[in-house]
DSSP file (Angstrom, degrees, kcal/mol; ACC not computed):
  #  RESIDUE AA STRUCTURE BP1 BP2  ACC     N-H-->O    O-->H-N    N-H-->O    O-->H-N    TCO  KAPPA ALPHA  PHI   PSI    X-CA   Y-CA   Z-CA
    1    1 A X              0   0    0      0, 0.0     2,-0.1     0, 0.0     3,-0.1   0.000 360.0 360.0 360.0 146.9    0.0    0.0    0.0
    2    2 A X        -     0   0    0      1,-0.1     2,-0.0     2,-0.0     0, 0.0  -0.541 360.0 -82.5-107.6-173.9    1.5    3.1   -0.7
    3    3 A X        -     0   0    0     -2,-0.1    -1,-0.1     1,-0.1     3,-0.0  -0.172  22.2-165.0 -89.4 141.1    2.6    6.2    2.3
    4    4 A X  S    S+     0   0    0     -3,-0.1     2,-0.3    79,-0.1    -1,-0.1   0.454  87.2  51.9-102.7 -22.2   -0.6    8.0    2.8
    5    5 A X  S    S+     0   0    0     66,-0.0     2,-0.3    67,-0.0    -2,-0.1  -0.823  72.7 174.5 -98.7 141.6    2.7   10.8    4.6
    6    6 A X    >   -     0   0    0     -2,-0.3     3,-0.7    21,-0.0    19,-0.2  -0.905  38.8 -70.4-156.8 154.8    5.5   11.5    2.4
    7    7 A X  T 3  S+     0   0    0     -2,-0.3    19,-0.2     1,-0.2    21,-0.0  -0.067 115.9  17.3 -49.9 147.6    8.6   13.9    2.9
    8    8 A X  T 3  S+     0   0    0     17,-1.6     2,-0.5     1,-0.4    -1,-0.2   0.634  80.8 146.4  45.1  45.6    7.9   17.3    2.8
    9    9 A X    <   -     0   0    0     -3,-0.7    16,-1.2    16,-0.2    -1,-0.4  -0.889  57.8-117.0 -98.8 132.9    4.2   17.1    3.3
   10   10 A X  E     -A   24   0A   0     -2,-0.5    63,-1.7    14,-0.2     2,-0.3  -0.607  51.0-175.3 -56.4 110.5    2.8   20.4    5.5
   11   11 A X  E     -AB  23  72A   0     12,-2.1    12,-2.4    -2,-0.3     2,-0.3  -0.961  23.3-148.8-106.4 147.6    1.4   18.2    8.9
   12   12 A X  E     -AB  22  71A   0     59,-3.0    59,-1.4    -2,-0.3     2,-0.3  -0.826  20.1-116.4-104.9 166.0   -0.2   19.1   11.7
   13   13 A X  E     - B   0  70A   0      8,-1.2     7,-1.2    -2,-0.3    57,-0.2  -0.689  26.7-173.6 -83.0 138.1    0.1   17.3   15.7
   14   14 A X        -     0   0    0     55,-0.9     2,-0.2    -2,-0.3    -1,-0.1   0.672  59.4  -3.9 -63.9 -73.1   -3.1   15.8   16.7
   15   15 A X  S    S+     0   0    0     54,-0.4    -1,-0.2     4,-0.0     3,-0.2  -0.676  94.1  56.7-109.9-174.7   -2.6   14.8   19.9
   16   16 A X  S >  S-     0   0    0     -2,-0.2     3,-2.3     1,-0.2    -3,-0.0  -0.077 104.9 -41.2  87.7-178.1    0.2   14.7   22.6
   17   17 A X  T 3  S+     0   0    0      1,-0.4     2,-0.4    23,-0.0    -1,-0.2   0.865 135.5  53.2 -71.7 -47.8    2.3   17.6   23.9
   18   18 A X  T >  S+     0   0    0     -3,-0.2     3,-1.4     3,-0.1     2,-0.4  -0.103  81.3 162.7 -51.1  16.6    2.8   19.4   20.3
   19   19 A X  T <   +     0   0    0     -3,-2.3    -5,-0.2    -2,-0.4     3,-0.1  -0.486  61.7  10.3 -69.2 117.5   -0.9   19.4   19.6
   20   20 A X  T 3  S+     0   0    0     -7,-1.2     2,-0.4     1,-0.4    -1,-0.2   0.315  96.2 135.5 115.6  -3.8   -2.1   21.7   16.9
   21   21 A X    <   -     0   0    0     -3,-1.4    -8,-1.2     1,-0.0    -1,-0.4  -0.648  44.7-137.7 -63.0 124.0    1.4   22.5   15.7
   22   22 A X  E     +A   12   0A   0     -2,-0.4     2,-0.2   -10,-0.2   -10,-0.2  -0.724  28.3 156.1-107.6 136.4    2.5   22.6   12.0
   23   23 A X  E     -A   11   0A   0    -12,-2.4   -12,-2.1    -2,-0.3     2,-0.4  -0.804  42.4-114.3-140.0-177.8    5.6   21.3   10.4
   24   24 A X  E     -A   10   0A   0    -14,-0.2    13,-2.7    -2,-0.2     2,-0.7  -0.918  39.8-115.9-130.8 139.6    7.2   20.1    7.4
   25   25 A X  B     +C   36   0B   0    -16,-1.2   -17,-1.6    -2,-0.4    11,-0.2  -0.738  33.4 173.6 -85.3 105.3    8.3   15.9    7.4
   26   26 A X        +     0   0    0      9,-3.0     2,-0.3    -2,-0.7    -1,-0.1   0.748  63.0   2.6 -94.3 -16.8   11.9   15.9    7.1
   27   27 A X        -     0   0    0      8,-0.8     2,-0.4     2,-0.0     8,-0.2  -0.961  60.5-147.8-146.5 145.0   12.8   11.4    7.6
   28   28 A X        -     0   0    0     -2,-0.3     2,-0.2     6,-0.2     6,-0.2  -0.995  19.0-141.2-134.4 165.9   10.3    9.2    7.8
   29   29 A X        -     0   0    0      4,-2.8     4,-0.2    -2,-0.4     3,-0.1  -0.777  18.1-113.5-131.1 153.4   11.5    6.2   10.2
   30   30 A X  S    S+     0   0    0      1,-0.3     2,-0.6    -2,-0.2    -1,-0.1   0.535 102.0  70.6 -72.7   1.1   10.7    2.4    9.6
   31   31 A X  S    S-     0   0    0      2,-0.1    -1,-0.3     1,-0.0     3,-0.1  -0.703 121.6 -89.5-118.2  77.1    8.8    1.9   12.4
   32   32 A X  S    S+     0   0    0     -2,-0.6    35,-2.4     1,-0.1    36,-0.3   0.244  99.5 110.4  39.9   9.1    5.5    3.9   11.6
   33   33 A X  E     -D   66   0C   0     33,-0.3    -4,-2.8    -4,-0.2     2,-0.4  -0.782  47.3-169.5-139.6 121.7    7.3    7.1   13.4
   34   34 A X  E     -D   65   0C   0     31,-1.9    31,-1.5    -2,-0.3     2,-0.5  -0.997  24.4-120.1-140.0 156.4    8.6   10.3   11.4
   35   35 A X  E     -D   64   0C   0     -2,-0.4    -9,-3.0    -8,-0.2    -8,-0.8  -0.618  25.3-166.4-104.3 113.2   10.5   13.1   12.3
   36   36 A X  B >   -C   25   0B   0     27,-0.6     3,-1.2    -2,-0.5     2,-0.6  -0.894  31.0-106.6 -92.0 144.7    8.7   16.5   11.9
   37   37 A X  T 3  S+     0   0    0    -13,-2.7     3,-0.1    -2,-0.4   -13,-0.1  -0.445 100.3   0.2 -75.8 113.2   10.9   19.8   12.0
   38   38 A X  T 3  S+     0   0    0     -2,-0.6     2,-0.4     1,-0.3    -1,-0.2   0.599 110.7 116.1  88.2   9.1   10.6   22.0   15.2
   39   39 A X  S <  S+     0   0    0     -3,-1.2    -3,-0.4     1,-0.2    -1,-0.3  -0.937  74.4   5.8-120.6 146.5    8.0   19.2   16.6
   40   40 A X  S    S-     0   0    0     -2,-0.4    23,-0.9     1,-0.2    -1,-0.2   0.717  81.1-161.8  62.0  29.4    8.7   17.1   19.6
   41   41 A X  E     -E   62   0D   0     21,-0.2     2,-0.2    -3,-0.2    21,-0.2  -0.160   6.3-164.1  -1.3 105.6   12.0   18.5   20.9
   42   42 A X  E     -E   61   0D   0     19,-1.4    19,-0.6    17,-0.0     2,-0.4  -0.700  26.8-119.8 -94.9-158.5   14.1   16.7   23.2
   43   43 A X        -     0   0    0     17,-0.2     2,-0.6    -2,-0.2    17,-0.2  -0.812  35.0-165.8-110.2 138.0   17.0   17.2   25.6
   44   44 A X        -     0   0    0     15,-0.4     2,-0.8    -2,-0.4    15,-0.1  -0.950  17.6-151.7-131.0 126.5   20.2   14.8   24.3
   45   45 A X        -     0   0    0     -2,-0.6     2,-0.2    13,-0.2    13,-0.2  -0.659  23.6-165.6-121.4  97.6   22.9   14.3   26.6
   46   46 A X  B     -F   57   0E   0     11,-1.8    11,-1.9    -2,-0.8     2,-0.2  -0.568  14.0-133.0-101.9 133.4   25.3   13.8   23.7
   47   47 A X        -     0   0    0     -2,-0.2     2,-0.2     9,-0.2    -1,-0.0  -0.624  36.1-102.8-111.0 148.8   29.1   12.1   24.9
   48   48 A X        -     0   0    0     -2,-0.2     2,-0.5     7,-0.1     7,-0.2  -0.601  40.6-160.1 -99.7 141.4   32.2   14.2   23.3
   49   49 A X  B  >> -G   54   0F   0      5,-1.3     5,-1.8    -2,-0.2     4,-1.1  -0.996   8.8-174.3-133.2 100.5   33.4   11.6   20.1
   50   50 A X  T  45S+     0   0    0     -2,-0.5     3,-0.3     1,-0.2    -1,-0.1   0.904  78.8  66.3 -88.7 -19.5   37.1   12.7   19.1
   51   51 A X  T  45S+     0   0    0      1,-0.2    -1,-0.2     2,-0.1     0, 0.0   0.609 113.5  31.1 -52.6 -17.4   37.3   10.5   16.2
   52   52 A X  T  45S-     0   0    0     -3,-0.3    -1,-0.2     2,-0.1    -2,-0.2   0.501 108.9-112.0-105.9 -22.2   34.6   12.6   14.6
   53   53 A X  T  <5 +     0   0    0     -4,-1.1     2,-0.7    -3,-0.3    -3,-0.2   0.744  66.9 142.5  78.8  26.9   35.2   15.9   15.9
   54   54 A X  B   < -G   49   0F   0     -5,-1.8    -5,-1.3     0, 0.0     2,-0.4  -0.826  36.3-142.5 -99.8 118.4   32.0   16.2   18.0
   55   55 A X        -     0   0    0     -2,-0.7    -7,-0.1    -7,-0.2    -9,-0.1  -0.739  13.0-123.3-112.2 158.8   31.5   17.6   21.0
   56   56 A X        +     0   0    0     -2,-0.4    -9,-0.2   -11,-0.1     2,-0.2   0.282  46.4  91.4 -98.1-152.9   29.9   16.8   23.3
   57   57 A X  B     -F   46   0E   0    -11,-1.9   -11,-1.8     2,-0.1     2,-0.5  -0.833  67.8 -43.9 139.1 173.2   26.9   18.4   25.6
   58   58 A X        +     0   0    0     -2,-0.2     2,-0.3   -13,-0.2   -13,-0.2  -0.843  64.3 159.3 -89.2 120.1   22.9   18.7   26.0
   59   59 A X        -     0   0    0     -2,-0.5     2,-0.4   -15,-0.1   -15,-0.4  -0.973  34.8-108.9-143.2-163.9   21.1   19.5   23.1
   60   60 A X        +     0   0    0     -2,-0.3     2,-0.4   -17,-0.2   -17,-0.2  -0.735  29.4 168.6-116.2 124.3   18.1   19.4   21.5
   61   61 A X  E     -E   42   0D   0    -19,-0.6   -19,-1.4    -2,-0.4   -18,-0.0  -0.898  34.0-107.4-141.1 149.8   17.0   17.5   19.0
   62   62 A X  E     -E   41   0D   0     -2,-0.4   -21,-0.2   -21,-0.2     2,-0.2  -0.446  41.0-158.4 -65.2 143.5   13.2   16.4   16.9
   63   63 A X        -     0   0    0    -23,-0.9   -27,-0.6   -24,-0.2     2,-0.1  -0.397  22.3 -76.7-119.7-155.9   12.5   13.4   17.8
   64   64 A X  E     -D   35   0C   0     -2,-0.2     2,-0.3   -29,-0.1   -29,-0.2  -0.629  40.1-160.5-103.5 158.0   10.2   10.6   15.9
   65   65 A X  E     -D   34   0C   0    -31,-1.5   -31,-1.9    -2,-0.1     2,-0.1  -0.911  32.4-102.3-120.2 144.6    6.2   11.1   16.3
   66   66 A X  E >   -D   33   0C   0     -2,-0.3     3,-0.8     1,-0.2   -33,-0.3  -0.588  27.8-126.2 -75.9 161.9    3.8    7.9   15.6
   67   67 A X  G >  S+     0   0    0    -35,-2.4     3,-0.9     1,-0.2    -1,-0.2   0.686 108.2  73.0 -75.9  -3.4    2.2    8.6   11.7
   68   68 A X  G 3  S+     0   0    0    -36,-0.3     2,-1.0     1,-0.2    -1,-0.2   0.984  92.0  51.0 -58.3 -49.0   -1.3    8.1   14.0
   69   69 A X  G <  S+     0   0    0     -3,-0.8   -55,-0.9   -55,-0.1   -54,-0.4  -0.013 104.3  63.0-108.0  43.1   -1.0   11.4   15.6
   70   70 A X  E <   -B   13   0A   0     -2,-1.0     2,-0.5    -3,-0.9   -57,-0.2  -0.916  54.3-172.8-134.9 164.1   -0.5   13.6   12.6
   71   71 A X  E     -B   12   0A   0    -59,-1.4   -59,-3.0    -2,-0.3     2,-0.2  -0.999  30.7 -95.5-166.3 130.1   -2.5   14.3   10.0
   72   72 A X  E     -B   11   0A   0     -2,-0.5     9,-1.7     9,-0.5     2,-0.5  -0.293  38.0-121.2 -60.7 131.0   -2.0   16.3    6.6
   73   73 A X        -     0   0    0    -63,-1.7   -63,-0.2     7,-0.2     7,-0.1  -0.698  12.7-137.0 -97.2 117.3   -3.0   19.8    6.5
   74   74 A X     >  -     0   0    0     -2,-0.5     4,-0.7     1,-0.1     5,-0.1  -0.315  21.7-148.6 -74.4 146.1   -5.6   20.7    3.9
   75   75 A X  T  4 S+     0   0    0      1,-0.1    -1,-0.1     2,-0.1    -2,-0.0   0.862  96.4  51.5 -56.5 -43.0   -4.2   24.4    2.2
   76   76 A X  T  4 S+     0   0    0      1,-0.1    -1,-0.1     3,-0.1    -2,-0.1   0.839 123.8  25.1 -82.7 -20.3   -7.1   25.8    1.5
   77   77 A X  T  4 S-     0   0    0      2,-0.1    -2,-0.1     0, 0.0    -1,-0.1   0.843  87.4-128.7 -91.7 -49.1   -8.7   25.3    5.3
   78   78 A X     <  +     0   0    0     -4,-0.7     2,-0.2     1,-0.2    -3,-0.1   0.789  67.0 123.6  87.4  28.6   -6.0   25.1    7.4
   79   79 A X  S    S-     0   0    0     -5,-0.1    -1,-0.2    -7,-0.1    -2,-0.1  -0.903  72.0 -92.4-158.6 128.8   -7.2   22.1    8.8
   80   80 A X        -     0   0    0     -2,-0.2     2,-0.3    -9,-0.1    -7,-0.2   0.263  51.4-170.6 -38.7 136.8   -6.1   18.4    9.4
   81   81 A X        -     0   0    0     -9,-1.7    -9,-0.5    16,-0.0     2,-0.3  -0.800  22.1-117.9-154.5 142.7   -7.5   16.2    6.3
   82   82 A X        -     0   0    0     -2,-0.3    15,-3.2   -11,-0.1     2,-0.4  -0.590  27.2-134.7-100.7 141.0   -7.8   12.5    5.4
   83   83 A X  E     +H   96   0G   0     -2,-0.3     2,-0.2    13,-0.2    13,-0.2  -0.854  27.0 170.2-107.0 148.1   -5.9   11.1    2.3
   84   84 A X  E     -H   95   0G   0     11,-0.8    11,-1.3    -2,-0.4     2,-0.3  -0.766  23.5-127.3-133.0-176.8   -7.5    8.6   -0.5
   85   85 A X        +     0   0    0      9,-0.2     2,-0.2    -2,-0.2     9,-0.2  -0.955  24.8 170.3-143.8 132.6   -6.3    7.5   -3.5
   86   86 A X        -     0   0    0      7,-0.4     2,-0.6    -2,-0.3     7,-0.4  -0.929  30.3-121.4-137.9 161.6   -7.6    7.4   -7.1
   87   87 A X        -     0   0    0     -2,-0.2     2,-0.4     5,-0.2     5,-0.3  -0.862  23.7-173.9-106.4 152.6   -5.7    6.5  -10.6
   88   88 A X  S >  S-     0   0    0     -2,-0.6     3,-1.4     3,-0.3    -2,-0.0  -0.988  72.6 -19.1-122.4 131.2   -5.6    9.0  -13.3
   89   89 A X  T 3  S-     0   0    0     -2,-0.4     2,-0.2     1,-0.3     3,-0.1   0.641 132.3 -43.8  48.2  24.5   -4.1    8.0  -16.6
   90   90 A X  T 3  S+     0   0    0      1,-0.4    -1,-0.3     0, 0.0     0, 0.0  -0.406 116.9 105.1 135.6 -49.4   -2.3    5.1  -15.0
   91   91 A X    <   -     0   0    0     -3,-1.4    -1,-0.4    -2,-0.2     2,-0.3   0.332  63.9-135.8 -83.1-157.7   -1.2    6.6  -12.3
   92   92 A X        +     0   0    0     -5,-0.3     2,-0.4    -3,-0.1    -5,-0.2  -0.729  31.1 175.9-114.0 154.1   -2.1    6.5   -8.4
   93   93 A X        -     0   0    0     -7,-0.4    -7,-0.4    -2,-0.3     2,-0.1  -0.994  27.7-117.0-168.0 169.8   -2.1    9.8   -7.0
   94   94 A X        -     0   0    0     -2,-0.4    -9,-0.2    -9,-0.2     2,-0.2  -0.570  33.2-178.0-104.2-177.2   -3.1   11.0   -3.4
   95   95 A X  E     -H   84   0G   0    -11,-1.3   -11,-0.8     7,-0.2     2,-0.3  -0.821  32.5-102.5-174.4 139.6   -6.2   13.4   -2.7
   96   96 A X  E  >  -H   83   0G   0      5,-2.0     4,-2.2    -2,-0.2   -13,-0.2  -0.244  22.4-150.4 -62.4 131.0   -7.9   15.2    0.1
   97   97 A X  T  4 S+     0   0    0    -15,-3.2    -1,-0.1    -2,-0.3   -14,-0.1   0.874  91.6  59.0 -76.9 -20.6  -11.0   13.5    1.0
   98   98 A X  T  4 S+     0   0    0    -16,-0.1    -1,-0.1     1,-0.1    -2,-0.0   1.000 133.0   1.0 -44.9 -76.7  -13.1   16.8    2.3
   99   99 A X  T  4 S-     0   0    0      2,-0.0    -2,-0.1     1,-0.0    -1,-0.1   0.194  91.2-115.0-124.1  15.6  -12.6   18.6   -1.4
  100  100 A X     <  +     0   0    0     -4,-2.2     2,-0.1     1,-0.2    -3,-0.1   0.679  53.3 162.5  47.5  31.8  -10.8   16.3   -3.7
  101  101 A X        -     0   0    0     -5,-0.1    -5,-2.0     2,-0.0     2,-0.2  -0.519  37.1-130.0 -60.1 139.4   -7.7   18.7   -4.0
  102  102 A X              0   0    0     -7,-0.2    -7,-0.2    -2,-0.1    -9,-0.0  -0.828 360.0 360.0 -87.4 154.9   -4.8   16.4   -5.5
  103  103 A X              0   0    0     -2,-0.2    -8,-0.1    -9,-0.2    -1,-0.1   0.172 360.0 360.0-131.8 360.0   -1.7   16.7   -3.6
């Protein structure tokens, strides 16, 4: 079945501490979980690596969200939206299910 999410898709948070917050999908991770930009911030207590040049220290970094608790953000509403799928000429293509924008 194909990604109902895909990188750089505009999301918004659904539940959980980040609720109602918009981002852009920068990874998605194999275990249903993707990394949004500037959502879900932790604290890293990062060990200094001299073979790499890193050093070390706390910092902060996005961490993975489950794909349940986001949802794709319609443009024209500005509000979280359900994906389907139709084919067009061959293809598959995704589409909002309120107003049958393709995206």
């Amino acid at each position: 079945m194909a990604s109902k999410i895909r990188l750089n898709d505009k999301v918004i948070v659904l539940t959980g501490k980040d609720k109602k917050k918009i981002g852009l999908v920068i990874k998605i991770l194999s275990n249903d979980k993707v990394i949004v930009k500037g959502i879900n911030i932790i604290t890293k207590h990062q060990k200094p690596i001299p073979s790499q040049n890193k050093t070390g220290g706390i910092i902060k970094i996005e961490s993975g969200i489950h794909i349940s608790n986001i949802a794709i953000l319609n443009p024209k509403t500005n509000k979280p939206d359900r994906i389907g799928f139709k084919f067009k000429n061959g293809k598959k293509i995704r589409f909002l299910k309120s107003n049958n924008l393709y995206i």
